[in-house]
C-alpha positions as CSV (number, residue, x, y, z in Angstrom):
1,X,-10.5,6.0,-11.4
2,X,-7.3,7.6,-10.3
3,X,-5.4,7.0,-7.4
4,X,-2.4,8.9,-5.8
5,X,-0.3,7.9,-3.1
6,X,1.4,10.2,-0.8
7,X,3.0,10.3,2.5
8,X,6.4,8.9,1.6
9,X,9.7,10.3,2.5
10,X,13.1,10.1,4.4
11,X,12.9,8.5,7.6
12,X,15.7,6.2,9.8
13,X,15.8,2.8,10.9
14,X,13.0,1.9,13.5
15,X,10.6,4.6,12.8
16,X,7.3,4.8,11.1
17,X,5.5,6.1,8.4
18,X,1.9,6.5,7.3
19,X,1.2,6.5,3.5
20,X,-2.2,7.2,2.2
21,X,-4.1,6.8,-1.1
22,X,-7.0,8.5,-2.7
23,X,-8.0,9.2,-5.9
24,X,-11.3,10.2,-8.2
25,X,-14.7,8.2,-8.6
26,X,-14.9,6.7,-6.0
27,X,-11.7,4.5,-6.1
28,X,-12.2,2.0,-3.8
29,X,-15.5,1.5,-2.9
30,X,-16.8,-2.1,-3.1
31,X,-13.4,-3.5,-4.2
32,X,-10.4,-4.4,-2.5
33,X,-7.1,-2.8,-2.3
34,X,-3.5,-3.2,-2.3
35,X,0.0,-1.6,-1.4
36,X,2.9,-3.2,-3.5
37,X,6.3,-1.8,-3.6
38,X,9.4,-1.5,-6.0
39,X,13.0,-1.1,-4.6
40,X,15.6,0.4,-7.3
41,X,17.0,-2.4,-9.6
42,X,14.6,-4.7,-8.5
43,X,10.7,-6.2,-9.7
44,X,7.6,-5.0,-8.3
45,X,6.5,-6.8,-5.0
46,X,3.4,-7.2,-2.8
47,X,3.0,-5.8,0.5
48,X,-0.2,-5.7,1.9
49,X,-3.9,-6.1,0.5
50,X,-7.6,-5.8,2.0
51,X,-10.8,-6.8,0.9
52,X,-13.7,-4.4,0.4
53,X,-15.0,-4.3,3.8
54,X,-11.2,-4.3,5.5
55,X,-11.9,-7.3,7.2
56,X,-10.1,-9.6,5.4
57,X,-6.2,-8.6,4.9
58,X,-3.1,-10.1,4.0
59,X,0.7,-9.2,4.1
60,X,3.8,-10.5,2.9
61,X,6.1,-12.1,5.6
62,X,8.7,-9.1,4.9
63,X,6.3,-6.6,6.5
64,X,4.1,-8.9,8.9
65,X,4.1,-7.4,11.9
66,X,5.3,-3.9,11.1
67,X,3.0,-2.9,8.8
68,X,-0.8,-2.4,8.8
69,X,-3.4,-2.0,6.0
70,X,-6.4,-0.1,6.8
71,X,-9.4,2.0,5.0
72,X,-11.6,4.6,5.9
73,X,-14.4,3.9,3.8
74,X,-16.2,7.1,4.4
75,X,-13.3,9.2,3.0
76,X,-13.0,6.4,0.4
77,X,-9.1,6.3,0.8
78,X,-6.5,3.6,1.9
79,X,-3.6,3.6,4.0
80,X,-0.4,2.0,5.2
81,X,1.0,2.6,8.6
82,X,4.6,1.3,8.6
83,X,6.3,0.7,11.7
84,X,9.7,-0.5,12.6
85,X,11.1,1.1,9.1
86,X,14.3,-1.3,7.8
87,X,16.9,0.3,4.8
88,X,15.4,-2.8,3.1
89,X,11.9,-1.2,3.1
90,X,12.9,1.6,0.9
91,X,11.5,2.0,-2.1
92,X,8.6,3.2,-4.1
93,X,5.1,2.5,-2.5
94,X,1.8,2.0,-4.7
95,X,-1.6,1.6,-4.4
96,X,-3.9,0.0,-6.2
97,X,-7.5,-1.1,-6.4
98,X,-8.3,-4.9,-6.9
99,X,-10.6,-5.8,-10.1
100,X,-13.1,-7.3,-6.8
101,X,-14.1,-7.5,-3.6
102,X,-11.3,-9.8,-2.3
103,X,-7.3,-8.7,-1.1
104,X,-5.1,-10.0,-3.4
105,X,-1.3,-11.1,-3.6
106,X,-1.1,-10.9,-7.7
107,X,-0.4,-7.9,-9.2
108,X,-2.3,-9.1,-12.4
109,X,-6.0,-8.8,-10.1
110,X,-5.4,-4.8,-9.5
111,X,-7.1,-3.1,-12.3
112,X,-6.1,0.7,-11.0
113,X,-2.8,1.5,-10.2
114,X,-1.6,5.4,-8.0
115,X,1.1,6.7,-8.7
116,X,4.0,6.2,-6.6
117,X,4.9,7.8,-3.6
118,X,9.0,7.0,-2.3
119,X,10.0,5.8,0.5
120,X,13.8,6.4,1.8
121,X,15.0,4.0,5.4
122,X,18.7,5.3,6.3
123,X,20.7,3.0,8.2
């Protein structure tokens, strides 16, 4: 399995963004999925994670509200629509695919991991 995210880039305060992520063999089908993020000099954080279906999702409180997880399960690929950008939002987005079914707040359940895809909020 191998994922890529894409869709980052320079944006300003208030607007939105839609990330996506797709990848090889069928990445995401039957398992949950995740978005996590990394701003520079600091750890790795979670964002935003569905369940296998999409039913079932969960955010952090930094994002709730803003952002929204979604699938397409036909195309087999995730995505991130991020509204209401703040400076405090940049940094780089991944995607990942959950070792099950369920959405997911711990890195250590993700057993696939895209490769980033950067996103800049100017003030």
């Amino acid at each position: 399995v191998q994922l890529q995210a894409s869709g980052g880039g320079l944006v300003q305060a208030g607007d939105s963004l839609g990330l996506s992520c797709a990848g090889s063999g069928r990445p995401f089908g039957g398992y949950g999925m995740g978005w996590f993020r990394q701003a520079p000099g600091r750890e790795r954080e979670f964002v935003a994670a569905n369940d296998w279906r999409g039913g079932s999702t969960t955010y952090a409180d930094s994002v709730k509200g803003r952002f929204t997880i979604s699938r397409d399960s036909a195309k087999d690929t995730g995505y991130l629509q991020m509204n209401s950008l703040k400076p405090e939002d940049t940094a780089v987005y991944y995607c990942a695919r959950a070792k099950k079914v369920w959405a997911s707040f711990f890195d250590r359940d993700y057993a696939y991991w895209g490769q980033g895809t950067l996103v800049t909020v100017s003030s």
